[in-house]
C-alpha positions as CSV (number, residue, x, y, z in Angstrom):
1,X,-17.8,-22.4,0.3
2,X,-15.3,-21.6,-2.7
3,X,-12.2,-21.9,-1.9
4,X,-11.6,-18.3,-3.4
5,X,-13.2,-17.0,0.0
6,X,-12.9,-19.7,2.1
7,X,-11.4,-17.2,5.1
8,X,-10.0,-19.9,7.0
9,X,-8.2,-22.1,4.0
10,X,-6.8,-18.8,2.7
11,X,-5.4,-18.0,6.0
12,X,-4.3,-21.2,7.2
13,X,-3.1,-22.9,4.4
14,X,-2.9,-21.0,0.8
15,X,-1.3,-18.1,2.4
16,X,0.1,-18.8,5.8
17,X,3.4,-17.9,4.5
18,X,4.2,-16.7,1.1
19,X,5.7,-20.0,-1.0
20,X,2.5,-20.5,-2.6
21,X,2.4,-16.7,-3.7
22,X,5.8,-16.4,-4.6
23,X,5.4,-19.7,-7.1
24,X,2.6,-17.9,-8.9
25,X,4.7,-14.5,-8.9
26,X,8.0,-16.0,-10.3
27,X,6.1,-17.9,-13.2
28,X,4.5,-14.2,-14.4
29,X,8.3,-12.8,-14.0
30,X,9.9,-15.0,-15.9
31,X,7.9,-15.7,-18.7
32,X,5.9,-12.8,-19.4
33,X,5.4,-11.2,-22.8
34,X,5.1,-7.4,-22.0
35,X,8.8,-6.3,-20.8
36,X,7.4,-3.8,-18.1
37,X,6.3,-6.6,-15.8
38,X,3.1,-6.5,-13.5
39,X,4.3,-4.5,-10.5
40,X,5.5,-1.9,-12.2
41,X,2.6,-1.3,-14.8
42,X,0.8,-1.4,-11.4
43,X,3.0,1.3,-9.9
44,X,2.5,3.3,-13.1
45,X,-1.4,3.6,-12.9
46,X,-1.1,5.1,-9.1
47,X,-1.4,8.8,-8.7
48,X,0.2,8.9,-5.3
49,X,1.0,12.7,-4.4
50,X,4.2,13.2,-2.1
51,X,2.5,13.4,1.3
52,X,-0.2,11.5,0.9
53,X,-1.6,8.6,2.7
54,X,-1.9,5.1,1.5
55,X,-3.4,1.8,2.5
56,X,-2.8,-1.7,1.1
57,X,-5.0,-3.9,1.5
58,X,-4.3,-7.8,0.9
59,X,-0.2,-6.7,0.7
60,X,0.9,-10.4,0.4
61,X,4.9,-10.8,0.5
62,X,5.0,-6.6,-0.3
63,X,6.3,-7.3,-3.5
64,X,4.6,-4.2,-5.3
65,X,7.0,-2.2,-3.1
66,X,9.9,-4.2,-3.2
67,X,9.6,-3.6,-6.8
68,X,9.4,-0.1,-7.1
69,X,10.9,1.6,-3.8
70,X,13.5,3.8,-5.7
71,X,10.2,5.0,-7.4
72,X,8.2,5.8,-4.9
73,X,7.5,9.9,-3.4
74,X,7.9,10.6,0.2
75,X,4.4,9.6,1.4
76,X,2.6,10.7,4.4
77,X,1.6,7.2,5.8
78,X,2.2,4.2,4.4
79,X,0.1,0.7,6.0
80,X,1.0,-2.9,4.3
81,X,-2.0,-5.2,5.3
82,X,-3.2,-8.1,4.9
83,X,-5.4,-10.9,6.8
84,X,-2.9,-13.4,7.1
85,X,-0.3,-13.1,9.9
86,X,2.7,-14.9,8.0
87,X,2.1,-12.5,5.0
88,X,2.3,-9.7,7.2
89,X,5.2,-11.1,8.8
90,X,6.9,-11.7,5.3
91,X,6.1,-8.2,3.9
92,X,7.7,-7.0,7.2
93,X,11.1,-9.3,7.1
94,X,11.3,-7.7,3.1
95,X,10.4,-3.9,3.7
96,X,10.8,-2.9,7.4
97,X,14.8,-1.9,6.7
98,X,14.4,-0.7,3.8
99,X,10.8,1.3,3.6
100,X,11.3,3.0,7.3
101,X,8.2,4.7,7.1
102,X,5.8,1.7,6.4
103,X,3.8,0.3,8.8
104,X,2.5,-3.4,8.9
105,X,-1.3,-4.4,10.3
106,X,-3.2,-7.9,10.1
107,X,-6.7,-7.2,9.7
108,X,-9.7,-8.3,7.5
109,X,-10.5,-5.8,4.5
110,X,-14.1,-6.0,5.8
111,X,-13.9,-4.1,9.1
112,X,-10.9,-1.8,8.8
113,X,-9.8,0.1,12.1
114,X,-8.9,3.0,10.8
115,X,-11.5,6.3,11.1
116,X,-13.4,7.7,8.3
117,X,-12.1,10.0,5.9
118,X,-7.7,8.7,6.7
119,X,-6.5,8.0,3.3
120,X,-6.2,9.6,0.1
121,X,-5.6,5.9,-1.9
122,X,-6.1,2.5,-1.5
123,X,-4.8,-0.7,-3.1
124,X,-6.3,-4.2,-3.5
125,X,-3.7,-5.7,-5.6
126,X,-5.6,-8.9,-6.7
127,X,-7.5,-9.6,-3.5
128,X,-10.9,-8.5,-3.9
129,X,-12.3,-11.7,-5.2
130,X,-11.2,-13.2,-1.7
131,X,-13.8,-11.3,0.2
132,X,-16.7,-13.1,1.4
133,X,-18.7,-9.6,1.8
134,X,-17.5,-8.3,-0.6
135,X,-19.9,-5.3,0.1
136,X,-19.1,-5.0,3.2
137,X,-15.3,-4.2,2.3
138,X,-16.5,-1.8,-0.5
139,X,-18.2,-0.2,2.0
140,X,-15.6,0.2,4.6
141,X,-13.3,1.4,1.7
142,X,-15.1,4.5,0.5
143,X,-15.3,5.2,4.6
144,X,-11.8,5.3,5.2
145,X,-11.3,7.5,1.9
146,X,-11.0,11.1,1.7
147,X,-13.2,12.9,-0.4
148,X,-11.9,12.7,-4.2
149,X,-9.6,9.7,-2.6
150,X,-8.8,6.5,-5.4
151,X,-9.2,3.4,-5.2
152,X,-7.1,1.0,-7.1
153,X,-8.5,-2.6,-7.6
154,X,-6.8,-5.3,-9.6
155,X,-7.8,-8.1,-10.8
156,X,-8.6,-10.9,-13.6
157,X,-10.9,-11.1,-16.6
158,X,-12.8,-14.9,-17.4
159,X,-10.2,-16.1,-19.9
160,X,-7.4,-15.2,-17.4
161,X,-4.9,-18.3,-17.3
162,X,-7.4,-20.2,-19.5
163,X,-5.0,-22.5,-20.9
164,X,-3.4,-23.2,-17.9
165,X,-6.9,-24.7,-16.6
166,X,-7.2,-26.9,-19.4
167,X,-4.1,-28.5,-19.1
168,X,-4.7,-29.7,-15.8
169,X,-8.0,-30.7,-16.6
170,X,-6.7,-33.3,-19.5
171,X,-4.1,-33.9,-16.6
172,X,-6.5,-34.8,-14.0
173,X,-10.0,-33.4,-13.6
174,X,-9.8,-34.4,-10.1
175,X,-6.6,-32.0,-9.3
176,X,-8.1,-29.7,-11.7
177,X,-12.0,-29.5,-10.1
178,X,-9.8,-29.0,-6.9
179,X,-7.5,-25.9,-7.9
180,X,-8.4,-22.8,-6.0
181,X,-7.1,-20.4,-7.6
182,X,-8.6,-22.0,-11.4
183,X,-12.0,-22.0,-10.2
184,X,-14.3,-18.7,-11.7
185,X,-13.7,-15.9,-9.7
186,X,-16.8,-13.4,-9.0
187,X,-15.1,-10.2,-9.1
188,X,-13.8,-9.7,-12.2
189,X,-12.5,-7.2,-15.1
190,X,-16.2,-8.2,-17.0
191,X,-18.4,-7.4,-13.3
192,X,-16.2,-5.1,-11.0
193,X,-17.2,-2.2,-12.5
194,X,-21.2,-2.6,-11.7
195,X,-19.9,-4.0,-8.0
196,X,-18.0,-0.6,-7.5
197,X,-20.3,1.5,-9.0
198,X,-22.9,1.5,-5.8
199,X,-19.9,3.1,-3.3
200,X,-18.0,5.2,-6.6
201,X,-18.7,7.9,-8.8
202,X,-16.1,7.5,-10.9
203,X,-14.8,4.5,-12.3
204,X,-12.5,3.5,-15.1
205,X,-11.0,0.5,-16.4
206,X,-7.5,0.0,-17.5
207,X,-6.0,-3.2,-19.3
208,X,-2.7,-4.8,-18.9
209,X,-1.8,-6.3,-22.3
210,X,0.1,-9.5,-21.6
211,X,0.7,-13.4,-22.5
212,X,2.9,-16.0,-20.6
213,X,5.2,-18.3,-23.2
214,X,6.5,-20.7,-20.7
215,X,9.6,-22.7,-21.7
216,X,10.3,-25.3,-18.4
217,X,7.9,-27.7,-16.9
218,X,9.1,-27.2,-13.1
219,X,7.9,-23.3,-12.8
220,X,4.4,-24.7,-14.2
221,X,4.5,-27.6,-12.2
222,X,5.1,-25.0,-9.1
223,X,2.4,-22.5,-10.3
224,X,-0.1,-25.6,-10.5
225,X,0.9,-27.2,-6.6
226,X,0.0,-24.0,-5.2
227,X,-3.1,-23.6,-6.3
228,X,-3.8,-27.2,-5.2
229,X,-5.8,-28.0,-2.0
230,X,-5.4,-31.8,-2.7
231,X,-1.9,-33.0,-1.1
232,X,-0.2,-34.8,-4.1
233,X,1.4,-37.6,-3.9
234,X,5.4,-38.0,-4.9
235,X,4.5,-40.2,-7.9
236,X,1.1,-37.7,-9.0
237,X,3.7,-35.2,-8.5
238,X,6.5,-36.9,-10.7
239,X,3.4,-37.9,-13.6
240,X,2.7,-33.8,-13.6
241,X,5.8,-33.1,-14.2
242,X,5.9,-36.0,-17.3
243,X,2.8,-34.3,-18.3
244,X,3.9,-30.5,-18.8
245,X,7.0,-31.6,-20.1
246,X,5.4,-34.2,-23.0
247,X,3.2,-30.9,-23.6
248,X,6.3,-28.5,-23.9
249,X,8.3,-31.1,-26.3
250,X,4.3,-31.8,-28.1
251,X,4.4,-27.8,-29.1
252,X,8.3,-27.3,-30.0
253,X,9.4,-26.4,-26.3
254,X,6.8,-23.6,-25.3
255,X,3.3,-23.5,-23.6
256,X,1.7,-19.7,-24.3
257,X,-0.8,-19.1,-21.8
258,X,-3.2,-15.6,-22.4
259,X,-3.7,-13.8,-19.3
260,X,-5.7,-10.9,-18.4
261,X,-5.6,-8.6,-15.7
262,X,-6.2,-4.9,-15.3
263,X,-7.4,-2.3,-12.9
264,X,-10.2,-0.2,-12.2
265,X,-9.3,2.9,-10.7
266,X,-12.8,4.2,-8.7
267,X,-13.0,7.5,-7.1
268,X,-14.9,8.2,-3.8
């Protein structure tokens, strides 16, 4: 099984708590091109109407909401979810004092227990291509939304972190054939369209337009270890680092790495 839906390695190891999530995250927020950042470009495609109700479904560390709570309308219902308990846990610790009205549910995106017809949006910030049935979610998505109700789907096209892949595979093909989170990914910006289209009517694709120009080894070297299953060694660890640093001084002190995300937005 991939490690992209390999339930019990995502659960257990890759996101058991948020470290290896919040590695990826800070690399994006500090070295991205487009000034609006992710999470809010994110916020700025949801339509969410004051009263409504909202699911999240993969919520990680809750940093969409941490990022935008002065922005967001009084909601209905709010539920943060996610399949891993520590990412709950961690969502919780961040937003519980802060966004009182939240609440915070582990369960598995492919047998939601909730009844049909609760919410008028829901979010799968990046976690789709996690799903093992992937139908099966689909499915219970378009249930648990209200007629008209959005979905809002993120994810990555297949040239997403290209460069990034490459470089660890001049590294080490051996850390690079065993990177997670650089292996293809089967839901993406190129296929979720068709995917969606059996359980949406409407669907449209938008495009985030942005590029990472990375300027320090250790945030790349972070990004890299946590989308490792392979437990390095301290002196693999310390000839990574020589690596992405003779590559930073080797192209006058920056690394640009193309990324490309976007969202569909699918209505039930």
């Amino acid at each position: 099984m991939s490690h992209i839906t390999d339930s019990q390695y995502l659960r257990r190891e890759q996101y058991q708590n948020s470290s290896n999530l919040s590695a990826r995250i800070a690399l994006h927020a500090r070295f991205s091109l487009n000034p609006q950042g992710w999470q809010h470009w994110v916020f700025d495609q949801l339509s969410l109407a004051p009263g409504s109700c909202v699911l999240e479904l993969g919520c990680g560390s809750g940093t969409l909401w941490q990022e935008n709570l002065e922005r967001l309308p009084p909601v209905g219902e709010l539920v943060l979810s996610d399949f891993s308990n520590g990412m709950v846990a961690q969502a919780r610790k961040n937003l519980a004092s802060r966004l009182t009205a939240a609440r915070f549910q582990t369960f598995d995106a492919q047998a939601i227990p909730f009844p049909t017809a609760s919410f008028d949006s829901v979010i799968a910030n990046h976690m789709l291509y996690h799903v093992p049935e992937r139908d099966r979610a689909l499915a219970e998505i378009r249930r648990v939304l209200k007629t008209n109700g959005r979905l809002y789907a993120t994810t990555g096209g297949k040239q997403h972190m290209r460069e990034l892949y490459e470089l660890v595979q001049r590294f080490n093909t051996e850390v690079a054939a065993d990177g997670w989170y650089l292996e293809p990914i089967d839901f993406t910006l190129e296929n979720g369209q068709a995917q969606l289209s059996e359980w949406f009517h409407t669907i449209e694709l938008r495009r985030y337009i942005d590029a990472l120009v990375v300027t320090e080894a250790a945030p790349l070297v972070d990004y890299i270890l946590s989308s490792v299953r392979l437990s390095l060694g301290i002196k693999q660890r310390a000839g990574l680092s020589r690596y992405i640093q003779e590559q930073l001084d080797h192209n006058g002190g920056s690394i640009r790495i193309s990324t490309d995300s976007g969202m569909f937005i699918a209505c039930a």
